[in-house]
C-alpha positions in Angstrom: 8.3 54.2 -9.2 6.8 52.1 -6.3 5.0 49.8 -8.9 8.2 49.5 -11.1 9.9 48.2 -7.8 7.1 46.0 -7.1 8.4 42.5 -8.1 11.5 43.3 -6.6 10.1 43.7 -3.1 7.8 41.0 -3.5 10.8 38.9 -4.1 13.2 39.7 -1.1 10.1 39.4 1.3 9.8 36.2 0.3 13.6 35.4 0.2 13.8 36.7 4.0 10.5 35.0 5.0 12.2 32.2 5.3 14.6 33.5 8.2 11.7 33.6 10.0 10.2 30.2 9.3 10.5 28.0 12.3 7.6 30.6 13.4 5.3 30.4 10.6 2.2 29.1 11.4 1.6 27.1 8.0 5.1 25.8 7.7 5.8 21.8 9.3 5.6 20.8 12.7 9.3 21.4 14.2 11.2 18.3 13.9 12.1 16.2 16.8 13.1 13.2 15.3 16.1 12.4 13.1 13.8 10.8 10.8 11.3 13.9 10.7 14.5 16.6 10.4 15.2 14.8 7.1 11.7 14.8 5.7 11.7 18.3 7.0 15.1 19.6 5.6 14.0 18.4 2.3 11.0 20.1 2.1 12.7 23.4 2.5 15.1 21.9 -0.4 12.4 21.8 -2.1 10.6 24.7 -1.7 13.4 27.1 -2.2 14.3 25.2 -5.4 10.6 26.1 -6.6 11.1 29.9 -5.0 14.4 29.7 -7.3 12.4 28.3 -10.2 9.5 30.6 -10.1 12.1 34.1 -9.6 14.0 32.7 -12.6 10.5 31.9 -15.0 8.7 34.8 -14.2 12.0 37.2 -14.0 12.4 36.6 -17.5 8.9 37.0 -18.5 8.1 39.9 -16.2 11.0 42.1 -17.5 10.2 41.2 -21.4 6.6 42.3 -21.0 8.0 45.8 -19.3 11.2 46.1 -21.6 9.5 45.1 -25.1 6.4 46.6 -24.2 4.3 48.2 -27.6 3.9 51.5 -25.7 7.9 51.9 -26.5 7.2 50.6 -30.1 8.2 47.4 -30.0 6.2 45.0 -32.6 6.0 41.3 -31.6 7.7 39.2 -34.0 7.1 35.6 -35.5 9.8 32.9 -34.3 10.5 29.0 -34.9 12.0 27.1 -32.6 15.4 27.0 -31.8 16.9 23.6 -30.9 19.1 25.3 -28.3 16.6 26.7 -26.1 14.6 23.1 -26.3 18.1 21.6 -25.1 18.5 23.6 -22.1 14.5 23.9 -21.2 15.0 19.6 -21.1 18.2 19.6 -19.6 17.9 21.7 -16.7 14.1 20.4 -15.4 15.8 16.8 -15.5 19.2 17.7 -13.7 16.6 19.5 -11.4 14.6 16.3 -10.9 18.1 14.7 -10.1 19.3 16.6 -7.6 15.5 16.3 -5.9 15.7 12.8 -6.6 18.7 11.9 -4.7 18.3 13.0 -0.9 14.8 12.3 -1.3 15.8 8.3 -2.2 18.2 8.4 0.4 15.4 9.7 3.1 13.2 6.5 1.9 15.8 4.1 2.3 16.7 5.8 5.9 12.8 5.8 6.7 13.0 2.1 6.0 15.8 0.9 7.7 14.0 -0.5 11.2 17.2 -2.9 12.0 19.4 -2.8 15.2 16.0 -1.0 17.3 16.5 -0.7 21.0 13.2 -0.7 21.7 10.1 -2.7 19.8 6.9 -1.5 20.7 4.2 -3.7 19.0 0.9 -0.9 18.4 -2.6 -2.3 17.5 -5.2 0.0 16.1 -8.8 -0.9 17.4 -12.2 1.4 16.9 -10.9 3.8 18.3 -8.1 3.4 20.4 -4.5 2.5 20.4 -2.9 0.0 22.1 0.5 -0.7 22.9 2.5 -3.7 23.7 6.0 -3.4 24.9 7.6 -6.7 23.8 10.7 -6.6 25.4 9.6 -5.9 28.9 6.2 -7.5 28.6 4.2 -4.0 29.4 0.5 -3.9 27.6 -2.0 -1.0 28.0 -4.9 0.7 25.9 -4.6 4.7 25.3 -8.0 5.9 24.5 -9.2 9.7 24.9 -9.2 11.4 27.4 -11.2 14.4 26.7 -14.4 15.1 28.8 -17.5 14.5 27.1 -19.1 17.7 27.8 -16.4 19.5 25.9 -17.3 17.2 22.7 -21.0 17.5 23.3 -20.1 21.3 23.9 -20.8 21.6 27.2 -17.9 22.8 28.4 -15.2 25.0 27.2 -12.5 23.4 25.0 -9.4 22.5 26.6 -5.7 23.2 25.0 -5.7 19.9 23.8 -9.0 19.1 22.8 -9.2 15.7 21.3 -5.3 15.6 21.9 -4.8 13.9 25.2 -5.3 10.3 26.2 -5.5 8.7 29.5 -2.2 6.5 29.0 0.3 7.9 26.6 3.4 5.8 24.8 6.4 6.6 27.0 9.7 6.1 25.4 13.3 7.1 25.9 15.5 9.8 24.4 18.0 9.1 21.7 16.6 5.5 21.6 15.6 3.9 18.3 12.2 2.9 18.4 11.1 0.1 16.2 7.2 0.4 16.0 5.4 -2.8 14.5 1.7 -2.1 13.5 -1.8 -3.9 12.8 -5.5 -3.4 13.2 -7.8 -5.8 15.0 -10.7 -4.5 12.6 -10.2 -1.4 9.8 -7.7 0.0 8.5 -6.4 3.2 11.0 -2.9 5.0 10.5 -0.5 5.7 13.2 0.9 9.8 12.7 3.1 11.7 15.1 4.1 14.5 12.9 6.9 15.8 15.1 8.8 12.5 15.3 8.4 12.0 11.2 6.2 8.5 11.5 3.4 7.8 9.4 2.5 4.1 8.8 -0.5 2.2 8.1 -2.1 -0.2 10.3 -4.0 -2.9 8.2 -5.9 -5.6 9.5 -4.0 -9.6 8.8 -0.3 -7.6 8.1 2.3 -6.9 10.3 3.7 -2.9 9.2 6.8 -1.5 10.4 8.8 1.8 11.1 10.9 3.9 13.4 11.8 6.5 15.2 14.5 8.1 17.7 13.6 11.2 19.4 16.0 14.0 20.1 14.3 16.1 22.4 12.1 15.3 25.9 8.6 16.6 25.7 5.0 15.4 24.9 4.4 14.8 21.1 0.6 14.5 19.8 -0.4 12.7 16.7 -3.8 11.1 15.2 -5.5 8.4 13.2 -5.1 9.6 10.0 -7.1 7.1 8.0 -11.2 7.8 8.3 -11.7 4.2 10.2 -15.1 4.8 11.6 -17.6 7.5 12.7 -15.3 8.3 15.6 -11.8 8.4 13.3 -11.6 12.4 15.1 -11.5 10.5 18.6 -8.6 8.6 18.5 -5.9 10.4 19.5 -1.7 9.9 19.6 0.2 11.1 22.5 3.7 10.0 22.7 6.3 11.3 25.9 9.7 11.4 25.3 11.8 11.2 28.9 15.2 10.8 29.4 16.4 7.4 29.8 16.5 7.0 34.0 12.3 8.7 33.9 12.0 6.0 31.4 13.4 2.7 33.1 11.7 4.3 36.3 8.3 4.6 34.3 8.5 1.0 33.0 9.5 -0.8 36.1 6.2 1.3 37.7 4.4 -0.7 34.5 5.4 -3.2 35.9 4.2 -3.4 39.1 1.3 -2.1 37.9 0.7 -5.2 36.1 1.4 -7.8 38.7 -0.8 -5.8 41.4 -3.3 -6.0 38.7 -3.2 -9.6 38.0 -3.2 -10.3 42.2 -6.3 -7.9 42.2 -8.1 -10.3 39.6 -8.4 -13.0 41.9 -9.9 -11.0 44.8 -13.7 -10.9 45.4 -15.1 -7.5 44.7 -18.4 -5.8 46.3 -21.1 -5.0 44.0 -20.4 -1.3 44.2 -16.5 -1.5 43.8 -17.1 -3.2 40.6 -19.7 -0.7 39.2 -17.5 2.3 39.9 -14.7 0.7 38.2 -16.9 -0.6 35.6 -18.5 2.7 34.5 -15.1 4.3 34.0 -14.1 1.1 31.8 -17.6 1.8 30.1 -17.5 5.5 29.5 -13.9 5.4 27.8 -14.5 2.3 25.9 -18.1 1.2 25.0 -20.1 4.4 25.6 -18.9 5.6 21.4 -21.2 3.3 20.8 -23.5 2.2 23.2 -23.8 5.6 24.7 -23.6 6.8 28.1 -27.2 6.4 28.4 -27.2 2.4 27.2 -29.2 3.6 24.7 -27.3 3.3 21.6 -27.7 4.3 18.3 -31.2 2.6 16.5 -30.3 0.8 13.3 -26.6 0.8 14.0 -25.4 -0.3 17.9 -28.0 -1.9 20.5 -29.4 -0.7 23.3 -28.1 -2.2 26.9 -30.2 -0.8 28.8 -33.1 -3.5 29.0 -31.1 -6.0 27.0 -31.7 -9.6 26.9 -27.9 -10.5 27.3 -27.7 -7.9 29.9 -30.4 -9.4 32.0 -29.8 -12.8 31.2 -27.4 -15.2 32.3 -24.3 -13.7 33.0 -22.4 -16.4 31.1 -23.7 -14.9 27.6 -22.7 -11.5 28.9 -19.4 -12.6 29.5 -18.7 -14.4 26.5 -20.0 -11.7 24.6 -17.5 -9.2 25.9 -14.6 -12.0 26.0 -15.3 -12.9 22.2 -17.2 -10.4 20.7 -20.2 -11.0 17.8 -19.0 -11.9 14.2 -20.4 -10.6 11.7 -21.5 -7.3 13.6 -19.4 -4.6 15.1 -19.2 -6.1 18.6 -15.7 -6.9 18.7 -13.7 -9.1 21.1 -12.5 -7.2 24.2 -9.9 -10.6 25.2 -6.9 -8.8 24.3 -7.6 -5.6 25.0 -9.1 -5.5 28.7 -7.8 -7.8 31.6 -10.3 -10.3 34.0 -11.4 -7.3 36.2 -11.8 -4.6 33.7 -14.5 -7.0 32.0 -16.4 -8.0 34.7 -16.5 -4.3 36.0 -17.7 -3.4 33.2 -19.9 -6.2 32.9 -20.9 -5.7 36.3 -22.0 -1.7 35.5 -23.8 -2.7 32.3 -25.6 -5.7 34.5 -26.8 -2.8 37.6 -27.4 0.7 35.3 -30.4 2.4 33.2 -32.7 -0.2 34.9 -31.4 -3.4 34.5 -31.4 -6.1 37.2 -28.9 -8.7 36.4 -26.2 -9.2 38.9 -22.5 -8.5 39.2 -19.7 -10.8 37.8 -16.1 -11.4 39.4 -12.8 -11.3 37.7 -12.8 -15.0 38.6 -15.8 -15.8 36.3 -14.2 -14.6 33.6 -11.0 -16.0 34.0 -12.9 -19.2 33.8 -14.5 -18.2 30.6 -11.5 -17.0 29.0 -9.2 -19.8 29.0 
């Protein structure tokens, strides 16, 4: 008796699982995001018109095999085809199709539609960091990770958001809509926030475009999700939603930020002011590849510790960092660290692992730069 009942229970437990979905740990991320509630909506759509599907196919079979089984004398019988039963086995896939085909065009077109924004952030994708440009209000900053090396190297326990957190998130406001323009300053990397439904490519030369609007506060985590390097895993996406007040607040701190920053660049700095700052500037940016050591990785990155252009004149060092090395992947740091950042960090890599060149102020490489 249980096994004749079988199907049957098979059938409501998965016709009630999904009262019990939001919870399931293999379903979608919970939608928080207009855009993301429609891609998720339709994927329930979906998959209850392929639960409905599958009951129907395997109803029918399921109860032929037990009802005109040969153990009750039944003998199979030869059959042609029946032009009816081709009709309808055409017919209702297509109509099927249809109805699948019409939200989900409608979702594409809304995914699409970037116009009116209240916001334009414009995002650059750089090995392997983000950053953000706020074009209306004139707000630029890198995100990069911000989880301790020890727990990568395993070290340390793992945090709750291992390889999930950066040191400066993308802040934005709720119920805004968020026009996000993207491009890559070398490979090809791909900005994902799951929860807020955005996925878009950022491709080196080409401008991309989406959108979002967020309908809850809260901190949303995303990733690179093209392989753009051999550290694609540490290049994380953390995006805070806060209502529209935190937000204005947040900014206008930016913005001070920014101005003390550029008064700061024309100060002189001590020696050991500049390495301090310099080795945090290192150790989030250049240590991937240069290690934290300074002896990078043989056949691939160069060693700095010992360097010519480390030891040298601090000229070539600068313009090294300002414009980068074609042809290799030293890239140009001009548009993604200010006057003092660089000549802290050219200042660190001129005064650790040995080396014995001298420090550099902001001022030198403001010269340098323009």
């Amino acid at each position: 008796m249980a096994i004749r009942h079988a199907p049957v229970a098979a059938a409501w437990l998965l016709i009630l699982s999904g009262t019990v979905r939001a919870d399931y740990p293999l379903n979608l991320p919970a939608p928080h995001s207009s855009v993301a509630r429609t891609a998720y909506d339709l994927h329930i759509l979906v998959l209850w018109i392929c639960l409905a599907i599958f009951l129907a196919v395997f109803g029918v079979m399921f109860y032929a095999l037990y009802k005109y089984r040969r153990s009750l004398g039944h003998a199979a019988r030869p059959f042609h085809e029946s032009a009816l039963v081709e009709t309808i086995w055409t017919v209702i896939p297509v109509l099927i199709l249809v109805g699948i085909a019409w939200p989900a065009t409608r979702a594409v077109f809304d995914q699409k539609d970037t116009g009116n924004p209240d916001l334009t952030i414009k995002i650059t994708g750089h090995q392997w960091r983000w950053e953000y440009d706020y074009l209306q209000d004139g707000v630029r900053f890198i995100s990069t990770l911000a989880t301790p090396r020890d727990q990568i190297d395993n070290l340390a326990a793992k945090g709750e958001h291992y390889l999930l957190e950066v040191d400066q998130p993308l802040v934005v406001p709720l119920g805004k809509k968020v026009r996000v323009l993207l491009t890559s300053q070398d490979v090809i990397h791909s900005w994902w926030v799951p929860a807020l439904g955005v996925k878009q490519d950022a491709i080196p030369g080409f401008i991309r475009d989406t959108w979002f609007r967020a309908d809850a506060v809260g901190t949303y985590r995303g990733q690179c999700a093209e392989l753009c390097g051999k550290d694609h895993a540490y290049m994380p996406i953390v995006v805070e939603v806060k209502s529209v007040a935190d937000y204005e607040a947040g900014l206008a701190g930016r913005k001070g930020e920014a101005a003390a920053a550029g008064a700061a660049a024309g100060k002189a700095y001590s020696a050991e002011e500049l390495k301090a700052r310099g080795e945090k500037v290192f150790t989030a940016i250049c240590a991937a590849c240069h290690q934290g050591n300074g002896q990078g990785i043989p056949g691939t990155f160069p060693a700095l510790a010992g360097a010519k252009v480390v030891n040298g004149p601090a000229q070539a060092h600068i313009t090294t960092v300002l414009d980068g090395r074609p042809g290799t992947a030293m890239v140009a740091f001009k548009d993604q660290l200010d006057d003092l950042d660089i000549a802290a960090v050219i200042s660190y890599e001129r005064q650790a692992w040995g080396n014995a060149g001298g420090p550099v102020q902001p001022a030198q490489v403001k010269a340098l730069r323009h």
